[in-house]
N, C-alpha and C positions, 0 to 999 in steps of 0.2 A: 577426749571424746571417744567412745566405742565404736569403732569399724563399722558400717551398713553392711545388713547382713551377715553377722559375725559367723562364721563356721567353729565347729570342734575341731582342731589338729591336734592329732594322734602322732607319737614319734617315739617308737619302738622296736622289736624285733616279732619278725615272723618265724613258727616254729610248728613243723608239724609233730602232735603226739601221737606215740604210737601206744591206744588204748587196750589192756588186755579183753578179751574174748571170753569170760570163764565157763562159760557154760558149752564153749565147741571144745572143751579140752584141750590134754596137751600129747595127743597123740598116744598108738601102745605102748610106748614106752614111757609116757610121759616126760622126753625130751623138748617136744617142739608145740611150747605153747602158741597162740593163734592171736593177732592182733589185727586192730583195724586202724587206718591212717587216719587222724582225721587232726584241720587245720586248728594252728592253736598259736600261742604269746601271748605276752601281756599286751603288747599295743594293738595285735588282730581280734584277741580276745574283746578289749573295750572298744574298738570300733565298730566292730560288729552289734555290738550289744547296743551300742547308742545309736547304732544303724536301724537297727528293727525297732528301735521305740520314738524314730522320727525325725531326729538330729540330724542337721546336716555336718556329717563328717568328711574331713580329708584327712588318710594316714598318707604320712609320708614312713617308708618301709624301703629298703635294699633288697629286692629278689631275688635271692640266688638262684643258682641253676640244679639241674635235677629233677628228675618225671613228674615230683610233687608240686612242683614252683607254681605250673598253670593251675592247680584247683585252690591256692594258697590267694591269690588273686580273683579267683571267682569265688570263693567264699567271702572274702571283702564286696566283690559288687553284688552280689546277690542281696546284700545284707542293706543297699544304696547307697555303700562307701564309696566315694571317689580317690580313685585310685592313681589321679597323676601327679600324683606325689611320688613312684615308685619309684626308685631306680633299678636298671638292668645290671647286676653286679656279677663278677667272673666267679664270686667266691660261691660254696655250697649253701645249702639252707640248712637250717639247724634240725637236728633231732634232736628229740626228747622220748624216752621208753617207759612209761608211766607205768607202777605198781600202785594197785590201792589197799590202804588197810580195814580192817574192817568198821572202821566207820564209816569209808567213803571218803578216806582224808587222801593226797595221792604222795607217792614218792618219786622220785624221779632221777633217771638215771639217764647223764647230758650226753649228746655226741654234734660238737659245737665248735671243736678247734680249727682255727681259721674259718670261719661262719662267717656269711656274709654282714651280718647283724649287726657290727661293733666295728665298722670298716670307715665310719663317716667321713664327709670331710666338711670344711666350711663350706665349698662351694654348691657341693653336692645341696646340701640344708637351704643354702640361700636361693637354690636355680627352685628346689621343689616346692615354698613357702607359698602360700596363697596367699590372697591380698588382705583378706578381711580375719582376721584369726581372732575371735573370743575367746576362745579359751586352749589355752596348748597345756598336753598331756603328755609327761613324759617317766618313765622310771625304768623298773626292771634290768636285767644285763644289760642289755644297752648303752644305759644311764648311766652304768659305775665298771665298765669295762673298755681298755682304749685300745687301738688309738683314737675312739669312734666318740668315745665319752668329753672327751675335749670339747669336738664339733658342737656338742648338745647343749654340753656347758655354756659356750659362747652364743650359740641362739636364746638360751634361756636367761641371760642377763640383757641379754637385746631387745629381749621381747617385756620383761619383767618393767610395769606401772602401764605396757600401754594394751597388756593380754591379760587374763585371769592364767595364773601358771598353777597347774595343777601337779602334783611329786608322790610317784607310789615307790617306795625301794625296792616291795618283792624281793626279798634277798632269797636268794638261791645256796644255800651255805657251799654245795659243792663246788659253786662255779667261783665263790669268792674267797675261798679258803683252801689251805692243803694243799694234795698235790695238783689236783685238777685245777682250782683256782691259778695257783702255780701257773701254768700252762697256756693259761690266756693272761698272764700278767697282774695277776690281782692276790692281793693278801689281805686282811682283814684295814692295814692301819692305811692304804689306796681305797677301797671302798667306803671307808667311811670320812672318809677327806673328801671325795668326789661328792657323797651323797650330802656333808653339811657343805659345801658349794650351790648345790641345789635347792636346798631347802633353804638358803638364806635370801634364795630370790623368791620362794614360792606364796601363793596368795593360800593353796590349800593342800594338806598332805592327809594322802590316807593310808595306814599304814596299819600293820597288822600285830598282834602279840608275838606274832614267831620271829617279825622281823624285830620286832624288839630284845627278843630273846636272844637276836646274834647280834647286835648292832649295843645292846646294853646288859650284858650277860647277868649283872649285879642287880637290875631291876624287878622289884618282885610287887611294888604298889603300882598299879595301872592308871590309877587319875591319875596319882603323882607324876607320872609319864605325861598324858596325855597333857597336866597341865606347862611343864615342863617343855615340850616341843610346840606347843601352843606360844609361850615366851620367846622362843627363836626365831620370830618372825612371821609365821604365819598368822592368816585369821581367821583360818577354820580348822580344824585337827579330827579327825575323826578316825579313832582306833578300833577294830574288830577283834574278837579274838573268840573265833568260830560260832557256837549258837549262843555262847555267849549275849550279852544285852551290849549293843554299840556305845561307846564314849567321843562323845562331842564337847572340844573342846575349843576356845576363845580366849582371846588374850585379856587378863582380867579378869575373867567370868571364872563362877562355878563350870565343875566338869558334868555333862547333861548324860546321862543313859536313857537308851532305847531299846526296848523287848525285841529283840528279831522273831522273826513269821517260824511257827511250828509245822514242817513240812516232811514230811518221807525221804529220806534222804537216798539218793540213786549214787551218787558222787558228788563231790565238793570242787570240782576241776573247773577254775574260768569265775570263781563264787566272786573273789575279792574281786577279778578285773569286771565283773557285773558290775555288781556294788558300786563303783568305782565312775561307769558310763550312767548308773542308772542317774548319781548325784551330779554328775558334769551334765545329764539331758534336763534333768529338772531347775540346775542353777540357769542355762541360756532360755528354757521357757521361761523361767521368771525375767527375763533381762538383766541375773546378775552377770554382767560381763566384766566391770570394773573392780579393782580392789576397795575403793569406794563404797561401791552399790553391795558389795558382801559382805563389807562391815556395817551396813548399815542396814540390814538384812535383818531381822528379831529373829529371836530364838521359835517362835513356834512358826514362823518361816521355815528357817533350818531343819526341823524336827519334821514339820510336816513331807519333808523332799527328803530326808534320812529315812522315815518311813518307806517312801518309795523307793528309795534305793535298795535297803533291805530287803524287800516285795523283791525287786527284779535277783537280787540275787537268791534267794532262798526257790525263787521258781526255777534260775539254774540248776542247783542243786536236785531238784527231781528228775533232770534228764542226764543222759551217759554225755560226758564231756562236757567243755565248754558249749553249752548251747541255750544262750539268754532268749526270754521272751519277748515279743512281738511288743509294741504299742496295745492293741485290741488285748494282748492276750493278760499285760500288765492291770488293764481296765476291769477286764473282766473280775481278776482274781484283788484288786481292790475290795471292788463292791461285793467280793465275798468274806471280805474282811469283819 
């Protein structure tokens, strides 16, 4: 039976980027480019986003320390994420120094070693866990980086038939590979042992072509993917691969495509962890909370809240950084649809 009052739990890493400036330059000599701080991750990212569109969210998040920690925190509440999930951790918070290319795609260059982020523990997870959990959200570093990824592991086989488990990889290739991977303990054949541990519990994975790209290098047909990790257990699949048309996939079923929204593009930073809240805020309005209720869910069910999800990320995308749209402002730009 699904929890009363079921919440979204978010369970991730907070990371502030540091976005470039280009238009204040990079000084006379053009040494000293200009950036601005502002809050980011995959699991602040989708909290926040499914914060403004009305969700009740708890991120449960490790704060590290450092002048950034406090506005990393109030970006979650401002957004009416509940935030006593936090814990207060000795380690630093993550940076991240974001290039964009000229699409608007971002690059990203980590400074993360020893980062509060991937520090978990069981207990730490069990003291922050709310009572009522619909649906839990988990992926990115965190997820596939230890000794934290353990911790996460064992919540998500705990919580898996009686939660909707939600799985985004976000692979990061620098932090999972080479020598930077290296460094936080991770090599290609650890990350993807952690990530199918997770997906074998998951109710829905959304994952994207890049991460395909490192996670299945030989891959070059996308349903055939999409059908493919749709058979691993999950019961909903749904693949991105930038403006690309979305693949929605099911176990059994044809692989479904969806046009994404034609928008201006500002930057692409926070698009997928939109996407991502926009489809976890429209599965708990409908009541899917159970693995049950989402298989049994029709396809222009599905299609119709993929739409919306696409909506909330592509209005990301018009603004600088991760910065998802409101409830009102997702309404609005429907009925302009």
């Amino acid at each position: 039976m699904p929890p009363a009052n079921p919440v979204l739990c978010v369970l991730g890493e907070l990371v502030v980027d540091l976005l470039p400036v280009p238009e204040a330059g990079a000084g006379p000599e053009g040494t000293a480019p200009q950036y601005v701080a502002r809050p980011g991750g995959n699991a602040l990212n989708v909290a926040v986003a499914a914060g403004r569109l009305g969700a009740p969210v708890h991120l449960l998040a490790r704060l590290g320390t450092g002048p950034l920690a406090p506005h990393l925190r109030r970006h979650a509440e401002l957004a009416g994420v509940d935030t006593t999930g936090f814990v207060a951790a000795a380690e630093p918070v993550s940076l991240a120094v974001v290039g964009l290319d000229a699409d608007g795609s971002p690059q990203y260059g980590f400074h993360v070693l020893g980062a509060a982020d991937w520090q978990w523990t069981d207990d730490e997870l069990a003291a922050a866990l709310p009572a009522a959990v619909g649906a839990l959200h988990v992926g990115s570093i965190s997820s596939w980086t230890e000794p934290g990824s353990a911790a996460i592991a064992h919540l998500v086989a705990r919580l898996s038939g009686t939660a909707l488990i939600s799985v985004d990889p976000n692979i990061r290739p620098m932090l999972a590979d080479g020598p930077v991977g290296a460094s936080l303990g991770n090599d290609r054949a650890g990350v993807t042992r952690r990530l199918v541990e997770l997906v074998a519990h998951a109710d829905l994975v959304k994952l994207s072509a890049e991460d395909l790209a490192w996670l299945e290098p030989e891959t070059t047909d996308l349903d055939e993917a999409a059908r493919r990790w749709a058979a691993r257990g999950p019961a909903l699949v749904v693949l991105t691969d930038g403006g690309a048309p979305l693949r929605i996939a099911r176990p059994g079923r044809p692989v479904l495509h969806r046009e994404s929204p034609r928008v201006d593009v500002v930057d692409t930073v926070g698009a997928g962890d939109s996407l991502a809240a926009g489809l976890l805020t429209g599965l708990l309005d409908a009541g899917i909370t159970t693995r049950a209720s989402l298989e049994a869910a029709s396809d222009e069910e599905l299609l119709a809240l993929a739409d919306d999800a696409a909506l909330v990320a592509a209005l990301n995308c018009t603004r600088v950084g991760a910065d998802p749209p409101t409830r009102d402002e997702l309404a609005a730009a429907r009925e302009r649809r």
